[in-house]
C-alpha positions in Angstrom: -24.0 0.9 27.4 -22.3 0.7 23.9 -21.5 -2.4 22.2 -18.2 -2.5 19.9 -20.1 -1.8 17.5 -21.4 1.1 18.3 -18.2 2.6 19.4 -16.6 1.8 16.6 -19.7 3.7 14.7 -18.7 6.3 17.3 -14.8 6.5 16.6 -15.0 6.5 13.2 -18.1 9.7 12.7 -16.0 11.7 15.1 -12.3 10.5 12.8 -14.1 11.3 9.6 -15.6 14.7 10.9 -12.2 15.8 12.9 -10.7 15.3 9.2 -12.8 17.5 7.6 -12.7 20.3 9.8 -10.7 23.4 9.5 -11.3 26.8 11.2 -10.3 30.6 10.8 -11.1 32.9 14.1 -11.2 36.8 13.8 -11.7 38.9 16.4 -14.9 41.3 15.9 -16.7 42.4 12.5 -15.3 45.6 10.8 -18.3 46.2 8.5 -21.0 44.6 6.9 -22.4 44.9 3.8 -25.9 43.9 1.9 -27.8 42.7 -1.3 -31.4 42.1 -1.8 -33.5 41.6 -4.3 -37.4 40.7 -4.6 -37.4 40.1 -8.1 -37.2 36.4 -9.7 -34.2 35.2 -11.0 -33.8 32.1 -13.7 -31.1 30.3 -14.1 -30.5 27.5 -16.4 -26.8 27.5 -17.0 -24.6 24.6 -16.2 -21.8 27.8 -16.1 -21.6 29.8 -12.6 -23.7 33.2 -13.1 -24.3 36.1 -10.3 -26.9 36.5 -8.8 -26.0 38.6 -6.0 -22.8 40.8 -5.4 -21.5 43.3 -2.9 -18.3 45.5 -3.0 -15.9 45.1 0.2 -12.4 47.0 0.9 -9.9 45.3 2.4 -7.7 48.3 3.4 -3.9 48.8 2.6 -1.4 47.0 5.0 -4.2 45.0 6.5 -5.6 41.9 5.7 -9.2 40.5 6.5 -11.4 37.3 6.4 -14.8 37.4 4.2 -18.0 35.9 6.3 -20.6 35.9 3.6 -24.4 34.0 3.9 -27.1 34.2 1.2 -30.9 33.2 1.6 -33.6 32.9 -1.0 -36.9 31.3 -1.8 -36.1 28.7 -4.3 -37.6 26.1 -6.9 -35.8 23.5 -8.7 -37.3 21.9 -11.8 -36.6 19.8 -14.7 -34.9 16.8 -14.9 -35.3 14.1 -12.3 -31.7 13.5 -11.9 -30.9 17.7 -11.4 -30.2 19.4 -8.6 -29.2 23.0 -8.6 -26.0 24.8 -7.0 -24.7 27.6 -5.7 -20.7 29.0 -4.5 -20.1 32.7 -2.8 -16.9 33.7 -4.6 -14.7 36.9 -3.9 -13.0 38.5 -6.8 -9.8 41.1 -6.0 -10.7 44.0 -8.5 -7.2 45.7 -7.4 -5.5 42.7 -8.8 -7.5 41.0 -12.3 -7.6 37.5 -12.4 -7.2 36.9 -8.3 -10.8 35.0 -7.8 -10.8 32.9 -4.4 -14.2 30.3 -3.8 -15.2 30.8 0.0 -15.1 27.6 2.1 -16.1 25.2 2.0 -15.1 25.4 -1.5 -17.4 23.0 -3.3 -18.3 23.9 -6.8 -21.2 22.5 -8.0 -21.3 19.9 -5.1 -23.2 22.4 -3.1 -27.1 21.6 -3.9 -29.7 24.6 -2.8 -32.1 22.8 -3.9 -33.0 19.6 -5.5 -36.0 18.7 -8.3 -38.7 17.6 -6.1 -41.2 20.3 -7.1 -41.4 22.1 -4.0 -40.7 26.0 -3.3 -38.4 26.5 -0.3 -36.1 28.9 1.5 -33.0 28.1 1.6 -29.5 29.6 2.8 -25.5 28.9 2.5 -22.7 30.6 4.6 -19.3 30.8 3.5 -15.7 32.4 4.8 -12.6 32.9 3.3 -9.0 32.5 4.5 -7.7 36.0 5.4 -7.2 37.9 2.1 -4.8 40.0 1.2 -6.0 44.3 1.0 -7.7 45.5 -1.9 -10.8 45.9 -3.1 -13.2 43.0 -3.8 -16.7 42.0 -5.4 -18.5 39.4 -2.9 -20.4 37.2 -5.3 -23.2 34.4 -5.4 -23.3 32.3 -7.9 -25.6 30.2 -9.4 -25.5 27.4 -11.6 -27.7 24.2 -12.3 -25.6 20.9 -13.2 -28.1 19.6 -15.8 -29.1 21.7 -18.4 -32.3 20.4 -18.9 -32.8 22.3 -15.2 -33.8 25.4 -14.2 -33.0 27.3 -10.6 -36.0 30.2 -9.8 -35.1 32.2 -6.9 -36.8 35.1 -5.1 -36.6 37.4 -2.3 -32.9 37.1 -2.0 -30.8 38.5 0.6 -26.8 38.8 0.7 -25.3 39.4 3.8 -21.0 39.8 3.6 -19.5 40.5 6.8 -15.5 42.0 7.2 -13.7 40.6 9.8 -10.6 41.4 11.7 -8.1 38.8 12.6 
């Protein structure tokens, strides 16, 4: 049996959670599309850099939603108070300067990995609103948010799925 206190705990996890929560549905996956790479990568910019892309076609009169995940063995190093980041953007080629950040949109408030010293696998999964046609660049960015930090990852793998509404 709860106590008031513990269904007030209760009310107010499920409040804050139902507040947060948005959702897209789509109706089956049109095509899907890859990146992998066993080589390291290094990243020590506090600026947003690729480190995976993929190409994706939204055709004319149509419009689509972006399901995109990403996996990779990663080490964080450097300063204590570091952590390193990573966003999946998508990028209309057909129209310059459209660039959209795949939900949840979080900038460099997404951590992959922290500075412990440890090497880990790690993965993120992201999906956009439904986009407009054209064609696109899927990409993974990386970025650490203190430059005296670095971000190593390996064996990657980019996964960007198409989806119907």
């Amino acid at each position: 049996m709860l106590g008031a206190a513990g269904a007030a705990a209760i009310m107010l996890t499920g409040t804050a959670a139902a507040a947060a929560l948005t959702s897209n549905t789509g109706t089956f996956t049109e095509r899907q599309s890859f990146s992998r790479n066993d080589g390291v990568q290094n990243i020590t910019s506090t600026a947003f850099t690729d480190v995976a892309r993929v190409a994706v076609r939204i055709p004319p009169g149509t419009r689509r939603m972006i399901d995109a995940r990403y996996t990779a063995e990663t080490m964080c190093s450097g300063a204590s108070a570091g952590w390193c980041s990573l966003r999946i953007i998508a990028t209309r080629t057909s129209a310059p300067g459209f660039t959209v950040e795949l939900n949840p949109a979080a900038g460099t408030n997404f951590a992959i990995d922290s500075t412990d010293g440890s090497w880990e696998g790690h993965a993120m999964e992201r999906s956009s609103n439904y986009l407009p046609a054209g064609n696109y660049v899927v990409s993974t960015q990386a970025a650490v948010v203190n430059g005296a930090t670095s971000l190593w990852l390996d064996d990657s793998h980019m996964a960007v799925e198409v989806i119907r509404p």
